[in-house]
C-alpha positions in Angstrom: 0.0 0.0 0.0 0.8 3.5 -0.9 -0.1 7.0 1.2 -2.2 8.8 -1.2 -0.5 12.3 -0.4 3.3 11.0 -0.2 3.2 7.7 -1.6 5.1 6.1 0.7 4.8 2.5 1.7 1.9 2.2 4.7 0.9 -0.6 7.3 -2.2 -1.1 8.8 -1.2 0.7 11.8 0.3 4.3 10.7 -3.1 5.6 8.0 -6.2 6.1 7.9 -8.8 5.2 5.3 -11.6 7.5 3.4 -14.7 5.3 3.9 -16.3 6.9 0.1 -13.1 5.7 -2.2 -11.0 3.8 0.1 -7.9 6.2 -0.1 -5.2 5.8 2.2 -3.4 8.2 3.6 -0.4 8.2 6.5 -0.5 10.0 9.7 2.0 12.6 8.9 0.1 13.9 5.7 -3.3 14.3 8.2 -0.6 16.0 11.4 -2.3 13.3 13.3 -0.1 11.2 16.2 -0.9 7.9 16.7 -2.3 8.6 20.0 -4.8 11.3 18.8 -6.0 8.2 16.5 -6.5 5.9 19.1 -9.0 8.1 20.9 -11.0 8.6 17.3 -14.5 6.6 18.2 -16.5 4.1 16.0 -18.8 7.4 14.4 -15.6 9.2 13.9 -14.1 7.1 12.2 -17.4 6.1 9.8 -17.8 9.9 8.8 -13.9 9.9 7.4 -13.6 11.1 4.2 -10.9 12.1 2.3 -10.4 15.5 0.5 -10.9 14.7 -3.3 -14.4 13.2 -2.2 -15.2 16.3 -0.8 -16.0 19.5 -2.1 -12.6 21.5 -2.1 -14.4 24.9 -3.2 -15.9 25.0 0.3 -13.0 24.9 2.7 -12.3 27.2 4.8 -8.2 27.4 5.4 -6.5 30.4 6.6 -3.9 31.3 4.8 -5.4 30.3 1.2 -3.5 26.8 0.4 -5.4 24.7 -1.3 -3.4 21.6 0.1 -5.9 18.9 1.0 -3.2 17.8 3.4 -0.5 19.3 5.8 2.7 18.4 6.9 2.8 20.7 10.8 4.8 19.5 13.3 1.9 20.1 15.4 1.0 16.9 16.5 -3.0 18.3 17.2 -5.2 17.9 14.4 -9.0 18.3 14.8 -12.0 18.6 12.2 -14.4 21.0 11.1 -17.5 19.8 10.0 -17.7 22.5 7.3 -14.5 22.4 6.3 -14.6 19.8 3.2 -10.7 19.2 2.7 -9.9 17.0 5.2 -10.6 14.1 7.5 -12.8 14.4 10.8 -10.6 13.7 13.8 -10.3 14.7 16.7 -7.4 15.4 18.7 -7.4 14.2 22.6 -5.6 18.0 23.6 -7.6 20.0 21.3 -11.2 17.9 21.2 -13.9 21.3 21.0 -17.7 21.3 22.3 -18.4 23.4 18.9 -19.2 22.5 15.8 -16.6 24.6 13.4 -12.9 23.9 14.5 -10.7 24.7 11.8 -6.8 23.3 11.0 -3.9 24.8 11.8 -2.5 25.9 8.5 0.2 27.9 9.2 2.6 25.3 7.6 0.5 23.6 4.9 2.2 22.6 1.7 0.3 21.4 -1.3 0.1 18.3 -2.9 1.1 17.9 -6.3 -1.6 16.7 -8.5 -0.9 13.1 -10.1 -2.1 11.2 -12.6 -2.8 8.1 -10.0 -5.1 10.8 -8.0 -7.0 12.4 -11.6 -7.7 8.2 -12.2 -9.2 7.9 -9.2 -11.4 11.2 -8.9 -12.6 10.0 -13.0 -13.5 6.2 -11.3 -15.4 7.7 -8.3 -17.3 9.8 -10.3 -17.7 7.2 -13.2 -19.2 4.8 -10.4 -21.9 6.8 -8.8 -23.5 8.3 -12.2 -24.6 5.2 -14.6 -26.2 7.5 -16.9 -23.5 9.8 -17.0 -21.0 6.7 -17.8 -23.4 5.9 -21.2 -23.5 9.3 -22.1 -19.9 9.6 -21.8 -19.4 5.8 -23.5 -22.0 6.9 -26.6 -20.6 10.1 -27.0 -16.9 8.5 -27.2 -18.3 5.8 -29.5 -19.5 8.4 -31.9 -16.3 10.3 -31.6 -14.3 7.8 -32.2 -16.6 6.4 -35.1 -16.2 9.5 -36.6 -12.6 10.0 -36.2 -11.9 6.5 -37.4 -14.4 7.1 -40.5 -12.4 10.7 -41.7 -8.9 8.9 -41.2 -10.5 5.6 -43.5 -12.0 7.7 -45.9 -8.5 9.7 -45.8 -6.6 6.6 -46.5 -9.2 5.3 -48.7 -8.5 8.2 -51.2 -5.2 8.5 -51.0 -5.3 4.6 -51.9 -7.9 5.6 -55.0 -5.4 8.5 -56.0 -2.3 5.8 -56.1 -4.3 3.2 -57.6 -5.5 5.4 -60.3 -2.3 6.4 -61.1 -0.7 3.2 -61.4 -3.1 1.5 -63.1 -3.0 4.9 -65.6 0.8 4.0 -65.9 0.2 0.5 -66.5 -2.4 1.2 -69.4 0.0 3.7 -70.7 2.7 1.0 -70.9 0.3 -1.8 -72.2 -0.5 0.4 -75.5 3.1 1.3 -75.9 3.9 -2.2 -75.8 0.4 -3.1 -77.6 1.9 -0.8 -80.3 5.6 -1.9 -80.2 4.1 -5.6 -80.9 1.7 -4.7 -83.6 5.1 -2.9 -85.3 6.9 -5.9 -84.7 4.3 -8.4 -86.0 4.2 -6.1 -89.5 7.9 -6.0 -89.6 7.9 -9.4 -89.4 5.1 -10.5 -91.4 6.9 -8.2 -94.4 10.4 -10.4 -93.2 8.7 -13.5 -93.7 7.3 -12.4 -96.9 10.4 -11.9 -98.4 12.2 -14.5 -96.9 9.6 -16.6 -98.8 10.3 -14.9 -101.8 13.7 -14.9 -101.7 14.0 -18.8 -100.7 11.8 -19.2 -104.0 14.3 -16.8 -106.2 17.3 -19.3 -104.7 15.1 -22.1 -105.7 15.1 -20.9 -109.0 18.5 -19.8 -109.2 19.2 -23.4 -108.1 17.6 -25.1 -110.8 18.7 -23.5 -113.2 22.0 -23.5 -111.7 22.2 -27.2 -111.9 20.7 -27.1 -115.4 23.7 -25.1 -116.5 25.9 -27.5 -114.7 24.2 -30.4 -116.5 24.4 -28.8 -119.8 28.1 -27.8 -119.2 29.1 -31.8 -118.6 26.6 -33.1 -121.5 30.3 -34.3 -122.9 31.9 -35.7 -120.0 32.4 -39.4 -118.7 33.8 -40.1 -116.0 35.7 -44.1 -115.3 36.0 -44.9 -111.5 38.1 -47.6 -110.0 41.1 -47.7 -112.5 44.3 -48.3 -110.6 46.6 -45.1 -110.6 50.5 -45.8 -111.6 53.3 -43.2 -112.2 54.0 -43.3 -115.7 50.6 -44.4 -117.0 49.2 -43.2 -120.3 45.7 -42.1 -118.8 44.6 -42.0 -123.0 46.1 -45.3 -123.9 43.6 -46.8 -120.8 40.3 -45.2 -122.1 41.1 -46.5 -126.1 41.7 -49.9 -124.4 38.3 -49.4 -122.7 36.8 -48.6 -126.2 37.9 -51.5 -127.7 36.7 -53.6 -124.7 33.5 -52.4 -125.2 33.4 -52.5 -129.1 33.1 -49.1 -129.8 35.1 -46.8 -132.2 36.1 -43.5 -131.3 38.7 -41.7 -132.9 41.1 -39.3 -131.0 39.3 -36.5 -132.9 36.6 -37.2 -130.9 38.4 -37.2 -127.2 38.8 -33.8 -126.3 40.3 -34.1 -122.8 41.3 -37.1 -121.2 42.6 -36.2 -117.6 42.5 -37.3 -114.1 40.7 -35.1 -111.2 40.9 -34.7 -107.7 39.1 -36.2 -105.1 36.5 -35.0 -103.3 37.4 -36.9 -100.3 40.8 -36.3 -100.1 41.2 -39.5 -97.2 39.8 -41.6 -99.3 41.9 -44.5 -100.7 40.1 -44.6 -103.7 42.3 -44.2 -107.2 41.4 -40.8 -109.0 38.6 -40.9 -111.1 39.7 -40.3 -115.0 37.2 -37.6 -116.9 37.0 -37.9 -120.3 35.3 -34.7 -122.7 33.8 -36.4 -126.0 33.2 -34.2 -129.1 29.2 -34.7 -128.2 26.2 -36.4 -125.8 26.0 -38.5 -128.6 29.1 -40.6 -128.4 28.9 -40.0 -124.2 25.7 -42.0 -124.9 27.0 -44.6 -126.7 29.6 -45.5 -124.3 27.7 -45.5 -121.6 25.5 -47.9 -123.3 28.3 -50.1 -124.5 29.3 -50.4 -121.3 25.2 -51.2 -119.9 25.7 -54.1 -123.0 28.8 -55.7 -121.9 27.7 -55.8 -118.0 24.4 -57.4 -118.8 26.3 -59.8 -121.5 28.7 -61.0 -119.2 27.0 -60.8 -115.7 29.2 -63.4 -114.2 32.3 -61.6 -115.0 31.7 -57.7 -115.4 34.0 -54.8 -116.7 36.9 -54.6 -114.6 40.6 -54.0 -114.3 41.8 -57.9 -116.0 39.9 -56.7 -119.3 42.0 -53.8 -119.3 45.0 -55.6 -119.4 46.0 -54.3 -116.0 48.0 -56.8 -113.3 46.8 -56.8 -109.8 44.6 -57.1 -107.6 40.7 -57.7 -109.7 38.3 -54.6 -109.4 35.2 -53.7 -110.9 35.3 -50.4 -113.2 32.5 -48.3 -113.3 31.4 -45.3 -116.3 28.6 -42.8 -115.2 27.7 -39.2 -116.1 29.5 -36.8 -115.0 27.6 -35.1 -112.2 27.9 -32.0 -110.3 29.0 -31.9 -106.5 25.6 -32.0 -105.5 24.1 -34.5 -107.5 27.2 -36.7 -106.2 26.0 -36.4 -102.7 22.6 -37.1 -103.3 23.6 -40.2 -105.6 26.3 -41.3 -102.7 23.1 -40.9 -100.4 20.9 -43.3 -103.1 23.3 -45.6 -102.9 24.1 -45.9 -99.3 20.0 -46.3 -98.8 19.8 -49.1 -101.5 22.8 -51.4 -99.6 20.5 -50.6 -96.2 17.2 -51.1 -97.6 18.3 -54.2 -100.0 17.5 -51.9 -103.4 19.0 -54.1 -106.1 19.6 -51.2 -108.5 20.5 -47.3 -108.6 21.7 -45.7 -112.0 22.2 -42.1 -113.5 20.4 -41.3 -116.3 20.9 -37.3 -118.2 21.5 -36.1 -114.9 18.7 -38.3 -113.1 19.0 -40.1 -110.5 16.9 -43.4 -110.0 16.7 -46.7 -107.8 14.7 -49.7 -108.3 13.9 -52.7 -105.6 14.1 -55.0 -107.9 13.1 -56.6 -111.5 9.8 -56.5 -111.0 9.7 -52.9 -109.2 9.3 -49.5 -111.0 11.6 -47.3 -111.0 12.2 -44.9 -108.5 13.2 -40.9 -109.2 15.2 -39.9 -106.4 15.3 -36.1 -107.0 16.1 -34.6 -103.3 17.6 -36.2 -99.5 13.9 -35.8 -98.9 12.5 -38.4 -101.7 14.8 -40.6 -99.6 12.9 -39.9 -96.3 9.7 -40.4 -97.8 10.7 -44.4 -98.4 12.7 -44.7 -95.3 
């Protein structure tokens, strides 16, 4: 416990309680010894009250202090009925027949006013009006109601006004972008267009490209397999071939007769000889000759013995000459035939063509991708 006027620590034997709000206060703070309390009787006591209970307009103190309670080194203290600042005691040297007997006040200090005390006065009088307390609680609902309802509707614009503007920002930056796209799609709509048209130019350019290159070897045959040796007479090997085959051509007729280089150069393969005719006419012919003595002698087809050359045995071979890429694509042919047991694959004018077998038509291989399509 606490002394209501000096807050210092109390026991039940050195204060004195208000009987309205229960305060307690010490001797010292009332200048009353603990002797003049002893002689306080039972209706004394009852009628205690403290000095915030009272009515502190009405007292009647001497020297104007408002100080509920005194610190005197007077150890008499005695109470006047009128006087609504302080307990009723009565002092057993200065008990009076009358009923006014005012404090000594001569050395009153005053109290300082605390928070503690304000809480107190605000509960006592909060407890004895109930209809001031609902007035109080209503009219602090609505203030606060109304308070909380200007700071919401504060923070609820302030919310609108940054929402606005960022969703303004982000539909600013949606039609750029819706914009920026649209460009892009027409740029790339007008890229694809001519890419289209330029991959069909190329095709073009191809064809005709390979046409030219056709045309341009229309003369051309080229022998593959033929041993190579230093000091051969490349010529003197294709007139031997002639006359293995049976056919006549003079050396007007032979205007080139040369080996060329290999495509693969880690190839083992001998060089293939290229020989330029005077015409497709004669090219023709030789290549059928050589279609003649194949079929005639299946068991024992053109090869290096017929040309009078020692050795080990190989077969010789006389196609078209092609162009790089027509080689590929016939390399290709002929690797799919071995893995897809095609019995045959020729050249004919530039053409390319396989067949499964006797019975089977013939098959015009004209790109990698006719290749696909019968894998």
């Amino acid at each position: 416990m606490q002394c209501h006027g000096c807050l210092k620590v109390l026991t039940e034997f050195n204060c004195l309680k208000c009987n309205n709000c229960s305060s307690e206060y010490c001797y010292k703070c009332l200048n009353i010894s603990v002797d003049s309390s002893k002689d306080l009787t039972a209706a004394q006591l009852a009628s205690l009250r403290c000095p915030y209970c009272l009515n502190v307009t009405r007292r009647k103190i001497i020297n104007k202090d408002n100080t509920p309670c005194r610190s005197s080194t007077t150890q008499d203290c005695t109470l006047d009925e009128t006087m609504n600042a302080s307990f009723s005691v009565v002092s057993n040297n200065t008990l009076q027949q009358s009923d006014s007997i005012i404090y000594e006040v001569s050395n009153l200090k005053t109290e300082p006013v605390t928070m503690e005390s304000i809480s107190k006065l605000f509960d006592s009088k909060l407890s004895l009006n109930s209809a001031f307390v609902l007035n109080l609680r209503s009219a602090l609902r609505k203030d606060i109601e109304d308070i909380v309802a200007v700071e919401v509707d504060h923070a609820l614009q302030h919310f609108k006004n940054e929402l606005t503007a960022t969703t303004d920002f982000i539909t600013a930056e949606q039609r750029d972008l819706k914009l920026a796209i649209e460009d892009k799609d027409k740029r790339i709509k007008s890229l694809e267009a001519a890419l289209l048209k330029t991959q069909t130019d190329l095709t073009k350019l191809q064809n005709r490209t390979a046409t030219i290159e056709k045309i341009s070897r229309d003369l051309n045959v080229e022998i593959h397999q033929i041993p190579e040796s230093k000091n051969e007479n490349v010529l003197g090997l294709f007139k031997k071939l002639c006359e293995c085959l049976q056919i006549v051509i003079s050396d007007n007729d032979i205007r080139a007769c040369r080996r060329v280089a290999k495509m693969n150069t880690t190839s083992n393969r001998p060089r293939n000889i290229l020989v330029t005719l005077s015409s497709p006419r004669l090219r023709d012919q030789l290549l059928s000759a050589t279609t003649r003595f194949n079929k005639s002698s299946s068991d024992d087809k053109l090869n290096t013995i017929h040309l009078g050359i020692t050795g080990e045995r190989r077969r010789i071979y006389l196609c078209e000459h092609l162009s790089p890429e027509a080689k590929e694509l016939h390399s290709s042919a002929r690797k799919f035939c071995f893995e897809k047991k095609y019995k045959f694959v020729w050249i004919r004018f530039g053409q390319i063509y396989i067949r499964k077998d006797e019975q089977s038509p013939a098959i015009h291989i004209k790109n990698i991708d006719s290749l696909n399509k019968l894998s």
